[in-house]
C-alpha positions as CSV (number, residue, x, y, z in Angstrom):
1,X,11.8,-40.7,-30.1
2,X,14.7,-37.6,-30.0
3,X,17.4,-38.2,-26.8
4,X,17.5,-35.2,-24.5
5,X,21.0,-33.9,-25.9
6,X,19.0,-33.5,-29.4
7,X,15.9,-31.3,-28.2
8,X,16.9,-27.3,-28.9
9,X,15.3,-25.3,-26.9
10,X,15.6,-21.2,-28.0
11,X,15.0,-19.2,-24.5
12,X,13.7,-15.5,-25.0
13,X,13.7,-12.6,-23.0
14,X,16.6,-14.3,-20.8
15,X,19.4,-12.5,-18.6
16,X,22.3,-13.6,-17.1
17,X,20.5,-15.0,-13.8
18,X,18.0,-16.9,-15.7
19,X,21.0,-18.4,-17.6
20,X,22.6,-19.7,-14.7
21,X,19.9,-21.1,-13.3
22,X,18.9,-22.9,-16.2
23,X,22.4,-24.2,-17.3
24,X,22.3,-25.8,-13.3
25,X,19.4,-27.3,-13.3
26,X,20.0,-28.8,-17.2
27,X,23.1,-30.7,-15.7
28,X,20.1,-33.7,-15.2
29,X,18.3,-33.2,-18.7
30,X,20.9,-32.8,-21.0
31,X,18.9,-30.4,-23.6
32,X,20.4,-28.4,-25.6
33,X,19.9,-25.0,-24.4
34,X,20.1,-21.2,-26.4
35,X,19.5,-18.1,-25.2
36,X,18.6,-14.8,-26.9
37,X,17.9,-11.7,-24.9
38,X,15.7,-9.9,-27.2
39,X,11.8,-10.6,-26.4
40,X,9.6,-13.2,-28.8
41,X,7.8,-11.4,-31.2
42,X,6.8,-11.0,-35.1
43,X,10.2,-9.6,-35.7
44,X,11.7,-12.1,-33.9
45,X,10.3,-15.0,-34.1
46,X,11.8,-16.0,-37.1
47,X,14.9,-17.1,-34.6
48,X,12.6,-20.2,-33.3
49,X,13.7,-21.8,-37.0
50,X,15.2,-25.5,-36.0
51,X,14.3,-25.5,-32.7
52,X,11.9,-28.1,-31.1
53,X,10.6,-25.7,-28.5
54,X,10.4,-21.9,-27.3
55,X,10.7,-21.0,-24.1
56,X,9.2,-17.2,-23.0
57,X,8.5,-15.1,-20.1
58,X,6.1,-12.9,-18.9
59,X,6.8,-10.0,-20.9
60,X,7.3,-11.9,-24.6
61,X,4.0,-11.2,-26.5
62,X,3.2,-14.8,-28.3
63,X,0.3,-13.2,-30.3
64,X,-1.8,-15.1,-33.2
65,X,0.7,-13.5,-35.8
66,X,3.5,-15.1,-33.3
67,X,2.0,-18.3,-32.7
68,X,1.2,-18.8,-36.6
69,X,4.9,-18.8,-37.4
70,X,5.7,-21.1,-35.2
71,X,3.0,-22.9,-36.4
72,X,4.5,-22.7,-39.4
73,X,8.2,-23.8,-37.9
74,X,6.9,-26.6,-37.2
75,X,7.6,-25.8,-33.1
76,X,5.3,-28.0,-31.0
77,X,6.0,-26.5,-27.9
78,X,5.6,-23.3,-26.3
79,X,7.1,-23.4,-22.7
80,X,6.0,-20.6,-20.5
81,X,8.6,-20.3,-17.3
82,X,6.3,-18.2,-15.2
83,X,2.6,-19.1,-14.0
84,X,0.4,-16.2,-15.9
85,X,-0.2,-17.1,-19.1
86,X,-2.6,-13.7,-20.1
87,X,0.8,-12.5,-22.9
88,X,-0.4,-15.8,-24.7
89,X,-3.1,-16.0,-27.6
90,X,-4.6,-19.1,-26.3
91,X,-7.3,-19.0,-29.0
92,X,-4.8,-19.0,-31.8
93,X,-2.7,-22.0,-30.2
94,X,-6.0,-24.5,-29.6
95,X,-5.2,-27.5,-31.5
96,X,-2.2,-26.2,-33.2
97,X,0.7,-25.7,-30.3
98,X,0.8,-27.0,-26.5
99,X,1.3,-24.6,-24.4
100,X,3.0,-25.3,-20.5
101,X,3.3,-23.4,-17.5
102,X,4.9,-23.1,-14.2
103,X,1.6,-22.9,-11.9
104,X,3.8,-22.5,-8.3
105,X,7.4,-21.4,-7.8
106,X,7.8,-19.0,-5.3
107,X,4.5,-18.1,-3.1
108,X,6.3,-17.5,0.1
109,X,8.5,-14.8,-1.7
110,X,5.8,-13.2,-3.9
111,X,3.9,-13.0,-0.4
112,X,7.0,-11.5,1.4
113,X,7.5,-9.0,-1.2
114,X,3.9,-7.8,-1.3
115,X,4.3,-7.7,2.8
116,X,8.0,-5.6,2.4
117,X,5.9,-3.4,0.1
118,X,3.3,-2.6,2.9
119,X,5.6,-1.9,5.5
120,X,8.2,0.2,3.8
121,X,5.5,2.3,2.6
122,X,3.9,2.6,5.7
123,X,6.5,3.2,7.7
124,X,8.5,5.2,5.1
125,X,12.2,3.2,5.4
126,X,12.6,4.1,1.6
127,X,12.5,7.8,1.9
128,X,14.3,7.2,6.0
129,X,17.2,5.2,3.5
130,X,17.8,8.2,1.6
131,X,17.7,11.0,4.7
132,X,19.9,9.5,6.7
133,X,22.8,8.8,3.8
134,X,22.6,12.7,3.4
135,X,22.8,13.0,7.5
136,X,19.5,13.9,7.6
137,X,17.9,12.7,10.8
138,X,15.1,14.4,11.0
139,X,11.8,12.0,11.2
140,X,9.5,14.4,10.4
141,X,6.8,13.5,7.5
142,X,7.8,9.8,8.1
143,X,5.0,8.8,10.3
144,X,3.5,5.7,9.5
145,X,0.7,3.9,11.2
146,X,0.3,0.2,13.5
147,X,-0.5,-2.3,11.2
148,X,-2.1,-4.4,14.2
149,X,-6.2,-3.8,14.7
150,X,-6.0,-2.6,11.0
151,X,-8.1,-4.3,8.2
152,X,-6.5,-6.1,4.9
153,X,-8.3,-7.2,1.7
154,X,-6.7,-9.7,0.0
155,X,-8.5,-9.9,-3.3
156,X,-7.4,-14.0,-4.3
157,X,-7.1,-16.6,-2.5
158,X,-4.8,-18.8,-4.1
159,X,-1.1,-19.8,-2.5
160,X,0.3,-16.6,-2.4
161,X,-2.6,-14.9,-1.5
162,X,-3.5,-17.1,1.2
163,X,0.2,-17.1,2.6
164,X,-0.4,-13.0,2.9
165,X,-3.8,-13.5,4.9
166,X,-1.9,-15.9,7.5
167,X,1.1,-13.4,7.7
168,X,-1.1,-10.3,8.2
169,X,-3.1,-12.2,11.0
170,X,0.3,-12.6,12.9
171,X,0.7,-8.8,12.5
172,X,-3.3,-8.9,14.4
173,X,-5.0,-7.7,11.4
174,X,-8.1,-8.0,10.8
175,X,-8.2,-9.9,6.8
176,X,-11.0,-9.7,4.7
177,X,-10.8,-11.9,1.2
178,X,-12.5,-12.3,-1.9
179,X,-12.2,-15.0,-4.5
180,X,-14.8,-16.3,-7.1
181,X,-14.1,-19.6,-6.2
182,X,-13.5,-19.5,-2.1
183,X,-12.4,-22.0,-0.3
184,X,-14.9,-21.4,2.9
185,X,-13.2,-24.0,5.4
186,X,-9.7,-22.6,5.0
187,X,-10.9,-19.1,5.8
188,X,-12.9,-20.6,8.6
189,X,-9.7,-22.2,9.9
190,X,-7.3,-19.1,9.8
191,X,-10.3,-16.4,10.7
192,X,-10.5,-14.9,6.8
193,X,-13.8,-13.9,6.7
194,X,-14.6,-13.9,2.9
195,X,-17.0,-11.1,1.2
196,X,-17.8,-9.5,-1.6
197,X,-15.5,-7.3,-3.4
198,X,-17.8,-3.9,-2.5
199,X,-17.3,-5.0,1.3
200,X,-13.6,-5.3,1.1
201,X,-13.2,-2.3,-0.8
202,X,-15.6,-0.4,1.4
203,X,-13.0,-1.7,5.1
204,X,-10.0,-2.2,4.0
205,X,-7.1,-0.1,4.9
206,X,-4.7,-2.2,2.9
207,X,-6.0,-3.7,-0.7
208,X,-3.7,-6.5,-1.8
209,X,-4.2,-8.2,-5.2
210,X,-3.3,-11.6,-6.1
211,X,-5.3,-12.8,-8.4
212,X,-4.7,-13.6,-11.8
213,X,-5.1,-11.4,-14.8
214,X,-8.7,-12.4,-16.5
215,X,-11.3,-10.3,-19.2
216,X,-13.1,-10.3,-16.4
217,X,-11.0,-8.4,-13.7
218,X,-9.1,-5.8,-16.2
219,X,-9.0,-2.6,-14.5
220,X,-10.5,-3.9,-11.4
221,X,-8.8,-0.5,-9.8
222,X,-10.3,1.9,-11.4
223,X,-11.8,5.6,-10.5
224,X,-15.6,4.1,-9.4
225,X,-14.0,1.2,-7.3
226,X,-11.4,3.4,-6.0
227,X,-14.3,5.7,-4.6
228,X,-16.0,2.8,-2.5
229,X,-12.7,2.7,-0.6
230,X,-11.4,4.9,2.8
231,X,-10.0,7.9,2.2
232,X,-6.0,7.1,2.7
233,X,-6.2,3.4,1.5
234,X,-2.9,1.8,0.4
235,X,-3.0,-0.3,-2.5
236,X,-0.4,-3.2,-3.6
237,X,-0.4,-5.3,-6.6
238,X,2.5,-8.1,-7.4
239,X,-0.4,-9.8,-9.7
240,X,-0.8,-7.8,-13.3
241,X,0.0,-4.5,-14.0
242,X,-3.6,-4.4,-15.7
243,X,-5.7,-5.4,-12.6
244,X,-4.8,-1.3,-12.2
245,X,-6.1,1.1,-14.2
246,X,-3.0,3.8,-13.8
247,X,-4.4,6.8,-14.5
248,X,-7.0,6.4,-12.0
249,X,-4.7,5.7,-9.5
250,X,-2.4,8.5,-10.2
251,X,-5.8,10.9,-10.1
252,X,-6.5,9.0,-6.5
253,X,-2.8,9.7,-5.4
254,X,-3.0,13.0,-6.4
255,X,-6.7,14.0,-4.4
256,X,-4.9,11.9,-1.4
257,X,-7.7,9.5,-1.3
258,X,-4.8,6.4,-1.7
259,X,-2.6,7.6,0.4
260,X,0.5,4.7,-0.7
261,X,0.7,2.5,-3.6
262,X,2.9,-0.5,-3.9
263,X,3.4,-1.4,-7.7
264,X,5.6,-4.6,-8.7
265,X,3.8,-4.8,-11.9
266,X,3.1,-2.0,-14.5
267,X,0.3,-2.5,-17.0
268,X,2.9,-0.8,-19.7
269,X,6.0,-2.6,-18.1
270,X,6.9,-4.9,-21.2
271,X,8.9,-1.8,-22.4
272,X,10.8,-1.2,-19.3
273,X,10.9,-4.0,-16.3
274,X,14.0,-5.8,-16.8
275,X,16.1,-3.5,-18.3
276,X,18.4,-0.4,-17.5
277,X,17.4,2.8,-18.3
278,X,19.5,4.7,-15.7
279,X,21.3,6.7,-18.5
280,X,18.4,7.4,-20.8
281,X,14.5,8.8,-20.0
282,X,11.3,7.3,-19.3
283,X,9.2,8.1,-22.1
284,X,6.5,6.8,-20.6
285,X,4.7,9.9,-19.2
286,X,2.8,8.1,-16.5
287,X,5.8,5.4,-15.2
288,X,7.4,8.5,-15.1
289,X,4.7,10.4,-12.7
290,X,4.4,7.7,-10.9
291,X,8.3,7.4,-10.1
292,X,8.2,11.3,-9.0
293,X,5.3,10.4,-6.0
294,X,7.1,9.7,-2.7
295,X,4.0,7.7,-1.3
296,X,4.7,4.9,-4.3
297,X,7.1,2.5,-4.6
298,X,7.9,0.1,-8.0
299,X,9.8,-2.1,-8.0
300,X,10.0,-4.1,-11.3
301,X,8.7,-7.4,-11.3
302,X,11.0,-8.8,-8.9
303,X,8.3,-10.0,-6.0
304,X,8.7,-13.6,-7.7
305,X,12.9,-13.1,-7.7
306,X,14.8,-15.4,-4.5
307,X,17.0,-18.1,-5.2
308,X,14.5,-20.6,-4.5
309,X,12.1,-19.0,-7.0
310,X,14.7,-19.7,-10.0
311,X,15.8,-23.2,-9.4
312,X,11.7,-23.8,-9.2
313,X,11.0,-22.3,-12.7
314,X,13.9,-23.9,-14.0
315,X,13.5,-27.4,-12.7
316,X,10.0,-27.1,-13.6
317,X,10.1,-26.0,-17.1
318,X,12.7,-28.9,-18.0
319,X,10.7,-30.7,-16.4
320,X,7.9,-29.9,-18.8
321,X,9.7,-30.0,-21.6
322,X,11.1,-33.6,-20.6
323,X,7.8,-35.4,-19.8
324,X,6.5,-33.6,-23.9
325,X,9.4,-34.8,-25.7
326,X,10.6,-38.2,-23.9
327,X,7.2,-39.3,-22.4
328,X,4.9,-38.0,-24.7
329,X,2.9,-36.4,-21.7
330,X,1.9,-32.6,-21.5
331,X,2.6,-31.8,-17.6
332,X,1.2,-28.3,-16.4
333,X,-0.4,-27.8,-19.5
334,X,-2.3,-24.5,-20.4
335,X,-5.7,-25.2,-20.8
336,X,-6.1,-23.6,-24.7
337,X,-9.8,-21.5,-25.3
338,X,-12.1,-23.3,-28.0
């Protein structure tokens, strides 16, 4: 059995906070850690040669061409350092690689965000931010609304979305839920009342997703579900940019039937969350629509991003990758499809 100090492990898609977070946390592993910024993919997975695991985020594409060659590399290990696994092919890696998670690292701050998110659109602090610095005081066209006596659908009930039911009741909301698999004794405890996803649609004044991406839920958001809702709904999503179907909501935005959206995901982000494009253009035509609308706010992918959040993943992952290589025991594994 390999020590520690001889396991490589190549990181992909890193930045500089991920790499001190990681080197930290490694001070009680001892691995041998590398880091390339470029994402994991056909072109580059060819870099994985020698090493005894990978180590990807959310927005590295390990597809059945990916997962072959490292198949092939003889790489038994594919460590994911975020919970969602839908960027993996788990058909392709049944029987062939083990796959790991992190299944909880940050609730309370995903939850936070997606509450910062309602309340800066709703009260309009973003565009406020931007008046005053040019001394404009003027408040008008920055009305917002009380949150208290209004109704929120949380659509998932798992930690995060269960920490944003219990935060929105302290506001005196009203919170309406749906999950396929709900837990009808915790919602009878905080006073959730749980229904279908055509009821919660149909009162909500505030639509929150947290739910995982699934073939199921793709698009979720879309132009007929959009119609069930009230006129001048506001939508967040820190779950999957795909739970969205953007053009719909840009079509809603534009009619004024959603009157805010909150977006921490992008279902075309892998190009752009992450990076700086500050001195070049979006060519994505409808990021770039969506960045023009006042009554929207992205921000990009950063719901999960607090202190505490990092030294979770990172403590976690080595963790997994510890209990594989030393204890010959897969910890958070990823449950591959037959």
């Amino acid at each position: 059995m390999k020590s520690a100090s001889s396991i490589k492990i190549a990181f992909f898609d890193t930045k500089p906070y991920d790499r001190v977070s990681f080197d930290a946390q490694n001070l009680s592993f001892g691995f041998q850690l590398h880091y390339f910024p470029s994402h994991l993919t056909e072109v580059t997975v060819p870099l994985c040669k020698g090493y005894d695991a990978v180590c990807v985020f959310v927005n590295d594409q390990v597809t059945g061409p990916v997962i072959e060659a490292l198949v092939k590399l003889k790489v038994p290990l594919l460590a994911l350092r975020s919970a969602g696994f839908n960027n993996v092919d788990l058909r392709a890696a049944k029987g062939r690689l083990a796959v790991t998670r992190v299944p909880s690292y940050s609730p309370h701050g995903v939850a936070e965000h997606a509450i910062a998110m309602m309340m800066t659109l709703n009260r309009n602090t973003h565009r406020a931010f931007y008046r005053t610095r040019d001394s404009n005081f003027s408040i008008n066209g920055l009305m917002g609304f009380d949150m208290f006596g209004k109704t929120a659908g949380i659509v998932g009930t798992g930690q995060i979305g269960r920490i944003v039911c219990e935060i929105l009741l302290g506001f005196g909301m009203k919170v309406q839920a749906h999950d396929p698999y709900p837990s009808e004794e915790w919602a009878r405890e905080k006073g959730v009342e749980m229904v279908d996803l055509g009821t919660l649609y149909k009162n909500a004044d505030i639509i929150s997703l947290h739910c995982p991406l699934t073939p199921e839920n793709i698009h979720m958001i879309n132009r007929g579900t959009i119609k069930l809702m009230k006129t001048g709904v506001m939508i967040i999503n820190t779950g999957r940019g795909q739970l969205i179907r953007t053009e719909d909501l840009l079509e809603a935005l534009r009619d004024e039937k959603v009157a805010n959206a909150g977006l921490d995901v992008y279902e075309e982000e892998i190009d752009y969350f992450f990076e700086d494009f500050s001195s070049s253009v979006v060519k994505d035509n409808v990021l770039a629509r969506l960045l023009t609308y006042p009554n929207v706010l992205v921000t990009s992918h950063q719901a999960f991003f607090t202190k505490e959040a990092l030294a979770n993943i990172a403590t976690t992952t080595l963790e997994n990758l510890r209990s594989f290589f030393l204890d010959g025991k897969l910890v958070n594994e990823v449950a591959t499809e037959s």
